[in-house]
C-alpha positions, 0 to 999 in steps of 0.5 A: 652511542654512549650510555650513561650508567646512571640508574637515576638518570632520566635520559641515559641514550641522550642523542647529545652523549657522543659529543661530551664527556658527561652525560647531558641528561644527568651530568654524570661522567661517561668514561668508566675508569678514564678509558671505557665507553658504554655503549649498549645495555644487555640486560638489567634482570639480573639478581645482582648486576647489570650488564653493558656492553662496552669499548676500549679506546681500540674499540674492542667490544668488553662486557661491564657488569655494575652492582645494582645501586640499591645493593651499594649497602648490602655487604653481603651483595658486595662481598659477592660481587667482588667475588666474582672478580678474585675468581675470575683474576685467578684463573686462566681458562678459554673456558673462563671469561678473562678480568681486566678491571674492577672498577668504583664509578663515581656518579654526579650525586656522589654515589659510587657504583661497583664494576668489573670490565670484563673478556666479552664471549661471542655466542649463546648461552645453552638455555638460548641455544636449546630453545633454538632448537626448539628443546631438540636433545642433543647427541651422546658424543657432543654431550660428552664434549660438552660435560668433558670441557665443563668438567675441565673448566670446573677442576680449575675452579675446584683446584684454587679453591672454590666451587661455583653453585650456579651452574645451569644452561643460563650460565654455560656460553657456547662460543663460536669455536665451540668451547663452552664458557661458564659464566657468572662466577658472583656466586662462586664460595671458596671452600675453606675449612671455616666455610664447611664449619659454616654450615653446620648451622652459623650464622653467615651462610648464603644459600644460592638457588637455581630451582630444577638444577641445585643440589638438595643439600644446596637449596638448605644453605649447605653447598660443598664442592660436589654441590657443582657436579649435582648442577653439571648433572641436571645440566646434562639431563636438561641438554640430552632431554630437551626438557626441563629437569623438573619435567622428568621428576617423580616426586613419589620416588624422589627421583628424575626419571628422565632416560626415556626421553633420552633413548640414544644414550647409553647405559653407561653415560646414563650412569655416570649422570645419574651418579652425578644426581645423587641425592647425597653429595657422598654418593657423588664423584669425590673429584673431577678427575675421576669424572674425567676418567670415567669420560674418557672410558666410555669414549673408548668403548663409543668409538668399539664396534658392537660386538667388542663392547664387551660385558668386561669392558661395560663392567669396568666402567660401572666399577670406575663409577662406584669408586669415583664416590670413594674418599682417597686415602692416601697418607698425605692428607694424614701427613698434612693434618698432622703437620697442620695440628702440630703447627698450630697446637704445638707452636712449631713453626713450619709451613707446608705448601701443597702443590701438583703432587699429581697422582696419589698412587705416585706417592710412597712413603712411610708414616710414623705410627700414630694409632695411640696418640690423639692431638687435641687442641689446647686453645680456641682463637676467636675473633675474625669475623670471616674466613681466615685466610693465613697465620704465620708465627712470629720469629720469637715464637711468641705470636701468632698472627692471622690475615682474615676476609674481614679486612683485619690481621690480629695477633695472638700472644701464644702464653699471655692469651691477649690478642690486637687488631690492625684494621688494613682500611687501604687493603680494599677488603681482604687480607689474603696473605701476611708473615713476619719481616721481624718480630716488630715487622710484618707483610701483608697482601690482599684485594688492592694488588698490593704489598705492605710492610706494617709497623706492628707497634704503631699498625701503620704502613711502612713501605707499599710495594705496587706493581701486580695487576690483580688480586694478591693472594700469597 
């Protein structure tokens, strides 16, 4: 049967709908983005979305996800459904539900709804799958299966940039291949220094709230990427308990007291939660990595025979706990700020690109000796009204210009002080990316899979360059 997605329509299952190409109880077109078919509602008590089922003409069952119309004019509303989208089109991951379209839907009274169409997961999400078990807890080697496959997924997330501050039983799919999917990726934050400047008290912070499994620091508008680990924590105490994370927690010690509802786990995997639950985010795993190999120590010990589980082998485990909550040190990130503040404090024009470097420890090279210089800014350029996403310096050397979230590119006159706006308006919101053809030209790049070469002079489009089926980024 087809549905009409229409919320103000008065008859959206009309018994006529299969036989026409609109909706015979409001006249609204059926087909969404000329090639999908709706053709069951899932839920509609989402915060944000709605969520159907629908088909592709090879009748391939799909999931659409529609912006609640009343949310059309919530910018903010907006900006997070669209997020959903460019962190699902950046990343390849069976544990991440694949993007194929963000679509506009046009209704018959002209109000154009937000969607994605997206990978559909067979399966349940963990909350279901628990309480079919009726709270039964699950085993110690599954929930390190589990937290393992999570964390891989997360360090994906974290690697380009974003963290997810929604993840809870409700938000974890588990397929029928027994891969965990995480789900629900409209309120991922991309993990910009001018976010984690936000938060220190801007205007223009959302805070995102799942009670019983978000981060203290989360719950006052605060997320950082280890905000995600506190979740994975309470997720995990929630899965090994049967119970609600709230249920174990005392609230004269600030405390959950849940491992006597979990006696089959060990001390060491208890560990490693508890660390995951820290009240502060700096007493908390700095990376996923470090989770991982923390995992997979305690997976070793698992498969020993008692009597080889010795106090050095459980010793070095707690020792790999407590230094997973360390900063690393290592000279790059010094190398980086340094090259960094001399880009844009001295006006020389390098860039530096940060890619796979793997270990740290693999890194060996000598820095010059910095301890008597201090780099101070010698300007502040304000203006964006989002998160700046790329500054490229022009070929004179005289300007700097900035690719913002806010859908604009201003240039900046390095002596003179005065700065210009080109407004991308066909860009579809973001500008993620931009540099200099010449000193008269640049290119830009953003959330409609474009390129664009602009005339700086006149702020208008030269040349579009099409062919990228998602999100350009850089």
């Amino acid at each position: 049967m087809r549905l009409c997605i229409n919320p103000n329509c008065p008859i959206p299952d009309h018994p006529d709908n299969d036989n026409y190409q609109t909706c015979q109880g409001c006249g609204s077109e059926l087909l969404i983005d000329s090639c999908y078919t709706v053709t069951k509602l899932l839920s509609d008590s989402g915060g944000f979305g709605v969520v159907y089922e629908a088909e592709n003409p090879a009748g391939q069952p799909k999931i659409l996800k529609v912006l609640k119309q009343d949310l059309n004019e919530d910018s903010k509303a907006v900006s997070l459904f669209q997020q959903e989208a460019l962190v699902l089109g950046q990343i390849e991951h069976a544990g991440i539900p694949k993007i194929e379209s963000y679509v506009h839907h046009t209704l018959e009274n002209g109000i154009t709804l937000h969607g994605i169409i997206m990978q559909k997961i067979e399966g349940v999400n963990l909350e279901q799958w628990i309480n079919q078990r009726n709270g039964q807890p699950i085993a110690q080697k599954r929930a390190i299966v589990w937290l393992k496959q999570l964390v891989e997924i997360l360090a994906l997330v974290h690697s380009k940039g974003y963290f997810h501050r929604d993840i809870k039983p409700a938000n974890v799919m588990l397929s029928p291949s027994g891969q965990l999917v995480l789900i629900d990726f409209g309120t991922a934050r991309e993990a910009t220094h001018t976010y984690l400047a936000k938060i220190g008290g801007i205007q223009g912070v959302t805070s995102i709230c799942s009670v019983g499994y978000t981060s203290p620091e989360q719950e006052k508008g605060f997320a950082v990427p280890q905000s995600d680990f506190y979740s994975l924590g309470c997720t995990m105490i929630h899965l090994v308990t049967g119970k609600y994370p709230l249920d174990t927690y005392n609230p004269d010690r600030d405390v959950f007291e849940w491992r006597a509802s979990a006696p089959e786990i060990s001390e060491e995997f208890a560990d490693l939660i508890d660390v995951l639950i820290a009240r502060k985010p700096s007493d908390r795993p700095m990376n996923c990595e470090s989770i991982l190999k923390i995992l997979k120590e305690i997976e070793h010990l698992d498969k020993l025979a008692p009597n080889a589980k010795t106090s050095a082998k459980r010793k070095s485990i707690k020792k790999a706990i407590k230094e997973s909550t360390r900063k690393p040190t290592s000279p790059i990130l010094l190398v980086v700020s340094v090259v960094v503040a001399a880009t844009v404090g001295l006006g020389i024009g390098t860039a530096i690109k940060v890619s796979a470097l793997g270990s740290f420890d693999e890194i060996n090279f000598q820095l010059p000796n910095l301890q008597k210089k201090r780099l101070t800014p010698i300007r502040f350029l304000q203006g964006h009204l989002d998160s700046i996403q790329n500054i490229a310096l022009s070929p004179d050397g005289k300007t700097i210009a900035s690719a913002s979230d806010d859908g604009t590119v201003k240039f900046w006159e390095l002596e003179g002080g005065t700065n210009a706006t080109i407004e991308i308006k066909d860009q579809g919101g973001w500008v993620r990316a931009v540099t200099f053809l010449s000193d008269r030209q640049i290119i830009t790049a953003g959330q409609d899979k474009n390129i664009k070469i602009i005339d700086v002079a006149s702020s208008k489009v030269v040349k579009t360059l099409s062919g990228h089926t998602n999100l350009v980024n850089n």
